[in-house]
Each structure stands twice: as C-alpha cells, then as structure tokens.
C-alpha positions in Angstrom: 122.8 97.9 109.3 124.4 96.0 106.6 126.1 92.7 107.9 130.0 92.3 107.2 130.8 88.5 104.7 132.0 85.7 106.1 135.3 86.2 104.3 135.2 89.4 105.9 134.5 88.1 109.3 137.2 85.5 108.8 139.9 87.8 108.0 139.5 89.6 110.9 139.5 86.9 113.4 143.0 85.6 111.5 144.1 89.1 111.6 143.0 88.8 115.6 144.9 85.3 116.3 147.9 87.0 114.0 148.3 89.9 116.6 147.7 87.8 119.8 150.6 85.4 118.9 153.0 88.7 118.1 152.9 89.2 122.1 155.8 88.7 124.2 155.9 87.3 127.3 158.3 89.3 129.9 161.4 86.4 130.9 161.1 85.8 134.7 164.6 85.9 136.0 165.6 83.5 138.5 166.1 85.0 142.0 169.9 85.7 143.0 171.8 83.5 144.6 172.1 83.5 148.5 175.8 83.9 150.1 175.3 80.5 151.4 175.0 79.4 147.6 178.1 81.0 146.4 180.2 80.4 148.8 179.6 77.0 150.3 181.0 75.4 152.8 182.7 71.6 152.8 182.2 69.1 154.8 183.9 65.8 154.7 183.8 62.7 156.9 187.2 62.3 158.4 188.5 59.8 161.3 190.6 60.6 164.1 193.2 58.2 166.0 195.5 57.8 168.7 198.2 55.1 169.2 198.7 54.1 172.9 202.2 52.4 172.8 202.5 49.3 174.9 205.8 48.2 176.3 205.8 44.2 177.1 206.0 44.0 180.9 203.8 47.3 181.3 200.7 46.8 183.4 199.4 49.9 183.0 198.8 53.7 181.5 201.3 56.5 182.2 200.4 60.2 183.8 201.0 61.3 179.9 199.1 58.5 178.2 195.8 59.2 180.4 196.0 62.8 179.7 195.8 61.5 176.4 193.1 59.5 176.4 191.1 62.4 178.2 191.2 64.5 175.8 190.8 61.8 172.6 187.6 60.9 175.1 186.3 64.6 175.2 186.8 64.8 171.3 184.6 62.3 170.5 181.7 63.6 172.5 182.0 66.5 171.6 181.8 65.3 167.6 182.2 61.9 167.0 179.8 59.8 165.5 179.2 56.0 165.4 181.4 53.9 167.7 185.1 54.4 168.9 186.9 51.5 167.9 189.5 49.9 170.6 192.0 47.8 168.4 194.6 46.0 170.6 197.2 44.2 169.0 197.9 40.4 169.2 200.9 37.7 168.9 203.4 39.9 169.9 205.6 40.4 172.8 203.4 42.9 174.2 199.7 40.7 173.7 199.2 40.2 177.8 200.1 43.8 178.5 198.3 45.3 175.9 195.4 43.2 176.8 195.8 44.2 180.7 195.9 48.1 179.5 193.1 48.0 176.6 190.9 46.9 179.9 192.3 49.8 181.8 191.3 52.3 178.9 187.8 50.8 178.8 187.4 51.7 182.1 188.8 55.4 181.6 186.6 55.8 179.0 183.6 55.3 180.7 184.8 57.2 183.5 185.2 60.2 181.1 181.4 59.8 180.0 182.3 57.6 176.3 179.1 54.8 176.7 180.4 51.5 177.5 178.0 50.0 174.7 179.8 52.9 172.4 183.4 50.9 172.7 183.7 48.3 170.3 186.8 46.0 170.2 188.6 45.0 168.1 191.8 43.0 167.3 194.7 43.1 164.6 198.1 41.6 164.0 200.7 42.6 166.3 203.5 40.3 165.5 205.7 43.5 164.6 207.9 44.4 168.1 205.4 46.4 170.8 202.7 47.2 168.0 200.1 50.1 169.7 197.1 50.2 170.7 195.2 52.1 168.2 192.3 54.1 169.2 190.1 55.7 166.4 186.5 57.1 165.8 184.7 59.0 163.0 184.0 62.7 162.7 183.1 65.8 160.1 185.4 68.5 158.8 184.5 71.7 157.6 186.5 73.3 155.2 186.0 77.2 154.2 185.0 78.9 151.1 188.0 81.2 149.8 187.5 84.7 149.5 188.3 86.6 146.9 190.5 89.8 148.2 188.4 92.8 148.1 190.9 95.1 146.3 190.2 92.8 143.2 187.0 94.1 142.9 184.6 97.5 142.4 182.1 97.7 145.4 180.8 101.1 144.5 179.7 100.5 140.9 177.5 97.2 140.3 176.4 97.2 136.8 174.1 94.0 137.2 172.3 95.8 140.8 173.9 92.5 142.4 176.0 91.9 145.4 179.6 91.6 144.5 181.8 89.0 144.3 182.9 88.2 147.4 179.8 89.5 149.9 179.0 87.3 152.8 182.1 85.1 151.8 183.4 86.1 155.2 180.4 84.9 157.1 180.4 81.6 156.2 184.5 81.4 156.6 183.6 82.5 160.2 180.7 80.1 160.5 182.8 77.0 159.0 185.8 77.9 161.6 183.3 78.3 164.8 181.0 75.6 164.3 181.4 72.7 166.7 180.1 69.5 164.6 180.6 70.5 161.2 177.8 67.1 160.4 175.5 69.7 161.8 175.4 71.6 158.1 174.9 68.0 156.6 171.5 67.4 158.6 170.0 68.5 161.9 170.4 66.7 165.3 167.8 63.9 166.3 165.8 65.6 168.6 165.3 64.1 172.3 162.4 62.3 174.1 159.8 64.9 175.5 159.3 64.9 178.9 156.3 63.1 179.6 155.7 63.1 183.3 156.2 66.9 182.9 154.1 67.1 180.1 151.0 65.0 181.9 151.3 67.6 185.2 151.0 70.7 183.1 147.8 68.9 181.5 146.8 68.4 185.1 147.2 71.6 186.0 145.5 73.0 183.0 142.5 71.2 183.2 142.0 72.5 186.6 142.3 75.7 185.8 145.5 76.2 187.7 149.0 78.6 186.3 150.9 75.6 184.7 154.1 77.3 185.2 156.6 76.2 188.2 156.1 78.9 191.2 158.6 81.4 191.5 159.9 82.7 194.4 160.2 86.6 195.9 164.5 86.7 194.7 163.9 85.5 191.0 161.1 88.6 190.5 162.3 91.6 188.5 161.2 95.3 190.1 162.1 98.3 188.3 164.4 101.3 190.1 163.1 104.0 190.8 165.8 105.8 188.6 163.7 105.3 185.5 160.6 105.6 186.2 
C-alpha cells in the first residue's frame, strides 16, 4: 500500500476543519410567553382613611360614626398592612373632645379584633375650627390588564402556531378583581407557627405503634347505599 504525502495528508485535514466549521447550528427559540406574562397584573401600594369629625363639647361617637369605624376596622384585617395610624388633632376648640373620643375608638378597635399594639397615635395641628380625627392605614391595589376585544382579531388562523392576542387576558382580569389582598401577587403570606404539642403527640403515638390520627366517631363514617352497589 503506498502511503499518501504529508501535503496530501494536510490538505485533507484543512479540507476536514473547512467542512466542520460550514455546519449550522439549529437557533433554539425561546419558549412562549405565559398569559400571566402578557397580561400582567398591577399592584400598587395605596392607603386608605377615614375622617371622624369631632364637634367641641362631644363626648362621644354617634350610631353612624361607629358603623363607620366597623367597617374601616374590618378593612384593615382583611388587607391592611403595617400599623393603622390614630391622628387626633390638637390646639383647637375640639382638643379635649377629640382626645375623650380618640380613646373611645381605641377601645372599639380592639373590640372589633384591630391589635391594641397595631394602633399607633399620633398628633397633628388642629388649630383650623373642629379639625377630624383622621384614621388611615396601608393596603395593595390591583389593577387589571385590558383586553383587547376579540372581534379585532382572527382566532381560527394563527400563522405563528401561537395563542392569540388576547388568550387568558380574561383570567387574570377575573383573578385581579376576586383576589382579596392584592400584596398576595407581590409575595406569599408568612407562614404560621407549627403546632408543637400536637406535633410531639403524633410522635408519641408513632413510636408506639399507635394510628396517629384523632378517633372518629360512628356519625362522621361514610357507608355506601345500596343503590350503587
């Protein structure tokens, strides 16, 4: 067998590399975006307030005011965040009666489940005649992607093999009008402290090879009708 030249041997490795680097590598294509992508929903810290007028003279709420305050109470339990601030006004006419009612709505407050150690007072310049006491607190907004109408746009033909425009839009519009703490799509809920005096009887239990469920009794058991058998 007659060996091939160097040259020869040479050129065909170049002629190798040459072909190798001609190659084309297929584009990956990033993956489409999610309806929660393309339609997102806002949130945006907000703050709520009520204004409790105080009349000099008064010495305490009216029927109206505490329906008032029970419902500004159950507001911010049900999504307030940080503390609800108590700002009674000072050096006006109304300063002793507006001090006499702020205590009255401390105590309401608590009675309507707001922790005492949540309230934190405050004071501001009430000079002006019969300035309010101002109740106020921080919460989350959601607002809702808009949709585009669906007669603007071709659901049957889809040249790019892609959801159209305006798919799942509705979805999160639904989700960003039902939602109950809109801080909730910001960032999950702490989490609250296990159960440990439960936890340490299951172990109990388990390591005497006892059921570690609670006992049930003869009305919460399930039997099946006859009827479909």
């Amino acid at each position: 067998m007659k060996a091939l030249p160097l040259t020869a041997l040479l050129g065909s490795a170049c002629a190798a590399l040459s072909l190798s680097a001609c190659v084309s590598v297929p584009k990956q294509e990033p993956p489409p975006a999610s309806a929660a992508d393309r339609h997102q929903i806002t949130v945006q810290e907000t703050g709520a307030r009520l204004d409790i007028p105080v009349a000099a003279g008064a010495f305490a709420l009216t029927a109206q005011q505490r329906d008032q305050l029970s419902g500004f109470a159950s507001a911010y339990l049900r999504s307030g965040h940080g503390p609800i601030v108590l700002s009674v006004p000072g050096g006006g006419g109304n300063a002793d009666s507006a001090a006499r009612i702020s205590h009255e709505m401390r105590m309401r407050l608590t009675e309507a489940g707001v922790p005492y150690a949540a309230i934190a007072g405050s004071t501001y310049d009430g000079s002006q005649s019969e300035a309010p006491i101002v109740l106020s607190f921080t919460h989350f907004e959601a607002t809702a992607p808009e949709c585009a109408p669906l007669w603007r746009q071709d659901l049957a033909h889809q040249s790019n093999n892609q959801a159209y425009e305006s798919f799942g839009c509705s979805a999160q519009a639904n989700l960003a009008a039902m939602i109950e703490d809109p801080r909730d799509l910001m960032q999950p809920r702490d989490e609250t402290a296990r159960d440990g005096a439960r936890r340490a009887e299951v172990m109990e239990h388990y390591r005497a090879g006892e059921q570690t469920h609670a006992e049930r009794s003869s009305d919460e058991r399930v039997s099946i009708s006859s009827a479909v058998r």
